[in-house]
C-alpha positions as CSV (number, residue, x, y, z in Angstrom):
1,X,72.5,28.1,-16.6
2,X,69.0,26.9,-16.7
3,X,67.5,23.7,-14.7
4,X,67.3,21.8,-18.3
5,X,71.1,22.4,-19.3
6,X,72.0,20.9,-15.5
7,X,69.0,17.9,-15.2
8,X,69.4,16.8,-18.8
9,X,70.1,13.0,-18.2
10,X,72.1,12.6,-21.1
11,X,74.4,15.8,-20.5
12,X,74.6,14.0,-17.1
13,X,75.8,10.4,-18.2
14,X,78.1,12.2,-20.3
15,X,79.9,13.7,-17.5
16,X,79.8,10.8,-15.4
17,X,81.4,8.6,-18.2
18,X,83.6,11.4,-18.5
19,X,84.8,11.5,-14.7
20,X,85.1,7.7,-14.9
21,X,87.4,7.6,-17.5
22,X,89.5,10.3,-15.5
23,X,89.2,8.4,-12.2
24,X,90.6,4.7,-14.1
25,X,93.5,7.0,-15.8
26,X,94.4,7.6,-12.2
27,X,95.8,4.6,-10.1
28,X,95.5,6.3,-6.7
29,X,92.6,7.7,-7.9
30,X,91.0,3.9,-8.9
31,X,92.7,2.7,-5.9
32,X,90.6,5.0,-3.4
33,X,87.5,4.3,-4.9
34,X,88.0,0.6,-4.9
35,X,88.7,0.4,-1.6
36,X,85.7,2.2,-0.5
37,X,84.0,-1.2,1.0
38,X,87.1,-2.8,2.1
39,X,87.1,-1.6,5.4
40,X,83.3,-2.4,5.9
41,X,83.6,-5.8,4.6
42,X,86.7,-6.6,6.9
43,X,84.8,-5.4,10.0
44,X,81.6,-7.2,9.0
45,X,83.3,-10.6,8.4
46,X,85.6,-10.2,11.3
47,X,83.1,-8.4,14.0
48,X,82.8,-11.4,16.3
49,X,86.6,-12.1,16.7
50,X,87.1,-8.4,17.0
51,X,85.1,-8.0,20.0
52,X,86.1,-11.1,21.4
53,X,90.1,-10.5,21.3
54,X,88.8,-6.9,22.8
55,X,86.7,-8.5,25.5
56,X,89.6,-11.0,26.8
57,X,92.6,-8.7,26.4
58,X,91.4,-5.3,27.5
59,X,88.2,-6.4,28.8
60,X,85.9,-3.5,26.6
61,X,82.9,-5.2,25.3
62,X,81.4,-4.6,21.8
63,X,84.6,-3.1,20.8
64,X,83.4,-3.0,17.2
65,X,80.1,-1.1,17.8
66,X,83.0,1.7,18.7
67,X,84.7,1.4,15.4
68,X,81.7,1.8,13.1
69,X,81.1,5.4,12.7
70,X,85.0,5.0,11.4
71,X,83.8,2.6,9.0
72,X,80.9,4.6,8.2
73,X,82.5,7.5,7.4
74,X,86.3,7.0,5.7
75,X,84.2,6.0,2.7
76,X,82.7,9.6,2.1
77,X,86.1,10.9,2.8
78,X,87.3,8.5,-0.1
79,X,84.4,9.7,-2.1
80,X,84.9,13.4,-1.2
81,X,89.2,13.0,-2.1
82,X,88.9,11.7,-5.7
83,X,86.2,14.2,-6.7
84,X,88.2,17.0,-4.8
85,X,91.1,15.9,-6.8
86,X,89.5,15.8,-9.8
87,X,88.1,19.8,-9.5
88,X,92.1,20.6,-8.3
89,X,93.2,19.0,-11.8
90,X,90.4,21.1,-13.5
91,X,91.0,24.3,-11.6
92,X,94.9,24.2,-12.2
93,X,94.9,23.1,-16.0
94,X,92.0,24.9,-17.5
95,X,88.6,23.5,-17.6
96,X,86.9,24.4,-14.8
97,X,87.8,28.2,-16.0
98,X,86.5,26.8,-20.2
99,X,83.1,25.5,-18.3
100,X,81.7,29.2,-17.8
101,X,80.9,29.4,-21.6
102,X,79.3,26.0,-21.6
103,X,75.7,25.7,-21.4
104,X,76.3,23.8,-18.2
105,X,78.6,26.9,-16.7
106,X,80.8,26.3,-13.9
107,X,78.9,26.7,-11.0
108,X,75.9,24.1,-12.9
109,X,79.4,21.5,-13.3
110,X,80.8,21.8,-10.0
111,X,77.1,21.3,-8.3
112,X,76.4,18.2,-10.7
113,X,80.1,17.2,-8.9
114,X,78.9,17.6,-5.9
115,X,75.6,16.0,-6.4
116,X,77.4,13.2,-7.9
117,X,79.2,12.5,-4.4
118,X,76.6,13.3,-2.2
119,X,74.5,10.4,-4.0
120,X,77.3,8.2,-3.9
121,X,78.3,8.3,0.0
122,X,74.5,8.2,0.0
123,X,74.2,4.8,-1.2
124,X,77.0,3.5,-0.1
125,X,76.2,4.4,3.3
126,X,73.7,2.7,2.9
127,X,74.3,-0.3,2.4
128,X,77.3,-0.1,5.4
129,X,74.6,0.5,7.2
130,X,72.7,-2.4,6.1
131,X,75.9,-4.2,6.9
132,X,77.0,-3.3,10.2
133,X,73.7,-1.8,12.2
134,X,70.4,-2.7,13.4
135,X,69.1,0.7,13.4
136,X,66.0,1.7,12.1
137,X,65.9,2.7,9.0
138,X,65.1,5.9,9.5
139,X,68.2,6.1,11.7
140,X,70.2,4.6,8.7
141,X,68.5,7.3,6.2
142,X,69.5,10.4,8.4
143,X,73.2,9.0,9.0
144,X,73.6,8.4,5.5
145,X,72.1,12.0,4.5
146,X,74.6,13.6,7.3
147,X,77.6,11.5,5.6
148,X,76.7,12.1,2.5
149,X,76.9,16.4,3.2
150,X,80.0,15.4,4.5
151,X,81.6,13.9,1.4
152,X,80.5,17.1,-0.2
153,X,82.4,19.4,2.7
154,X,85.7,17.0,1.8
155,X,85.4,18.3,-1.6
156,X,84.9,21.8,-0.9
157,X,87.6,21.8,1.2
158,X,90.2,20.2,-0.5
159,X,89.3,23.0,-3.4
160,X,89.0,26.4,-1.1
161,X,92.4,25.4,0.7
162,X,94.3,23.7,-1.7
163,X,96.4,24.8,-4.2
164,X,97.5,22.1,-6.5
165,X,96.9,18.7,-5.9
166,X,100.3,17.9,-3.9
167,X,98.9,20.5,-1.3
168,X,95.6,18.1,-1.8
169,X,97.5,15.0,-0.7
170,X,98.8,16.9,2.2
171,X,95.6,18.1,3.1
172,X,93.7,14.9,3.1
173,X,95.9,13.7,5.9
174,X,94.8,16.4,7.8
175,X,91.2,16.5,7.0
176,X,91.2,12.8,7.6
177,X,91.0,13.3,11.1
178,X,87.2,14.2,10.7
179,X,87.2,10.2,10.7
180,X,87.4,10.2,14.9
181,X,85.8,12.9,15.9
182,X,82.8,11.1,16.5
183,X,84.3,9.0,19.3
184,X,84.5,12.5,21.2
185,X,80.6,11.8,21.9
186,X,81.8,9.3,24.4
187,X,83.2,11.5,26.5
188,X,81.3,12.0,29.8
189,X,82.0,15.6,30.7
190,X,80.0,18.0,28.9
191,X,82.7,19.6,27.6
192,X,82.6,16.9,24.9
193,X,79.9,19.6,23.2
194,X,83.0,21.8,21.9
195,X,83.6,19.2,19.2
196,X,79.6,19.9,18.0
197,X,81.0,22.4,15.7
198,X,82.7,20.0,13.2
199,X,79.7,17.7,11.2
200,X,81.4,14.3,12.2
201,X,80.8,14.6,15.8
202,X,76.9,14.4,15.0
203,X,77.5,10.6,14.1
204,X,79.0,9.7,17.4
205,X,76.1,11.7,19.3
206,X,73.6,10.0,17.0
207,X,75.1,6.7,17.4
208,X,76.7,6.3,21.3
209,X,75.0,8.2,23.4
210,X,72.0,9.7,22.1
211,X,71.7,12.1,25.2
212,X,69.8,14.8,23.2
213,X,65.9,14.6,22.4
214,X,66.1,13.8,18.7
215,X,63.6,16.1,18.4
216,X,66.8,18.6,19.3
217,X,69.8,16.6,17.6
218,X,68.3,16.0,14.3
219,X,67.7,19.6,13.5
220,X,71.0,20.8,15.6
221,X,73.2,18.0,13.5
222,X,71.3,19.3,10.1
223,X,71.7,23.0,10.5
224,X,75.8,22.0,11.7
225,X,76.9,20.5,8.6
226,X,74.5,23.0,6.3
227,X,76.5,26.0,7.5
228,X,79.9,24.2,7.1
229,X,79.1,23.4,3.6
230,X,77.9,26.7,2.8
231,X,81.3,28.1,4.4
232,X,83.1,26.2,2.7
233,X,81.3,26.4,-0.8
234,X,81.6,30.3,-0.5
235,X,85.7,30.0,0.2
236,X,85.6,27.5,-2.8
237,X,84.2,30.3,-5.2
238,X,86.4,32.6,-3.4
239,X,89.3,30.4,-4.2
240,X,88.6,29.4,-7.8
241,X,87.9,33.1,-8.9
């Protein structure tokens, strides 16, 4: 596989109008993807209320700014579960195995794949971002970059430790727990530090407490969710032979 046969923008459109024809054949598959902004847009039109019913009934103010990193990040799980899904349905009826005598191979497809979410959460984080914080944009640039690895890591996983795609359904629901583990950053003990090993606790630190010197978190958060991926992209190859 050379760099040409993977960056060739046409051969690249042709897989993406490829995948979306796969993804609008699927309903569930349609359905997750068009529900990516839903729960952003709910939480940005109804923030005030939100925090206000909070306030008066259990007397926690700014409820919501606890609920964004949830918002941030079940999008790049979405993201992450229909491209998963779509390798599982390659893997188990032939293609992905066809692809290796393709100019493209099937390492050169599966890394356009995950390039192809990783840009997605990207933007779309984004904009959440733009939505829902008043962080700098630098702030909003790293979150979305940490996300974005994230989506990837969904998609790895779903393929390394699935082995059709009812075990990926069942999976998800496991996986989709990733979702809360940054609110472990707001516990007080230290002991909260146990939960630095999965990626998603990094947005919580990043985004309620802050305790660490960036200069010590960025790197720390980077370096976390690099050697998850690459754990998890090694029991992918493993997986698909």
């Amino acid at each position: 596989m050379s760099a040409y046969h993977l960056l060739n923008l046409p051969r690249l459109l042709m897989l993406f109008r490829a995948d979306v024809y796969n993804v609008r054949r699927d309903p569930i598959m349609a359905l997750a993807l068009g529900a990516i902004m839903l729960l952003p847009a709910a939480l940005w039109y109804w923030r005030e209320p939100l925090d206000a019913y909070a306030l008066s009934a259990f007397e926690i103010s700014g409820f919501s700014d606890y609920v964004v990193s949830f918002v941030l990040i079940i999008p790049s799980i979405l993201l992450g579960w229909v491209t998963g899904m779509l390798l599982l349905e390659d893997r188990d009826d032939g293609p992905l195995l066809a692809l290796e005598v393709t100019p493209v191979g099937r390492n050169g497809f599966l890394l356009y794949r995950a390039g192809a979410t990783a840009l997605l959460s990207f933007i779309v984080t984004l904009i959440i971002t733009g939505m829902l914080m008043d962080e700098p944009l630098s702030m909003k640039l790293y979150l979305a970059l940490l996300i974005a690895l994230e989506a990837v890591m969904f998609t790895f996983a779903l393929l390394s430790m699935a082995g059709n795609k009812v075990e990926g359904l069942a999976l998800s629901k496991v996986l989709n727990i990733a979702a809360l583990i940054p609110l472990a950053a707001l516990i007080t003990s230290p002991l909260r530090y146990l939960a630095a090993v999965i990626p998603s606790y990094w947005v919580g630190e990043l985004l309620y407490i802050d305790t660490l010197p960036k200069v010590l978190a960025y790197p720390l958060a980077i370096l976390v969710h690099l050697a998850v991926l690459i754990c998890l992209y090694r029991l992918m190859l493993k997986r698909i032979g």
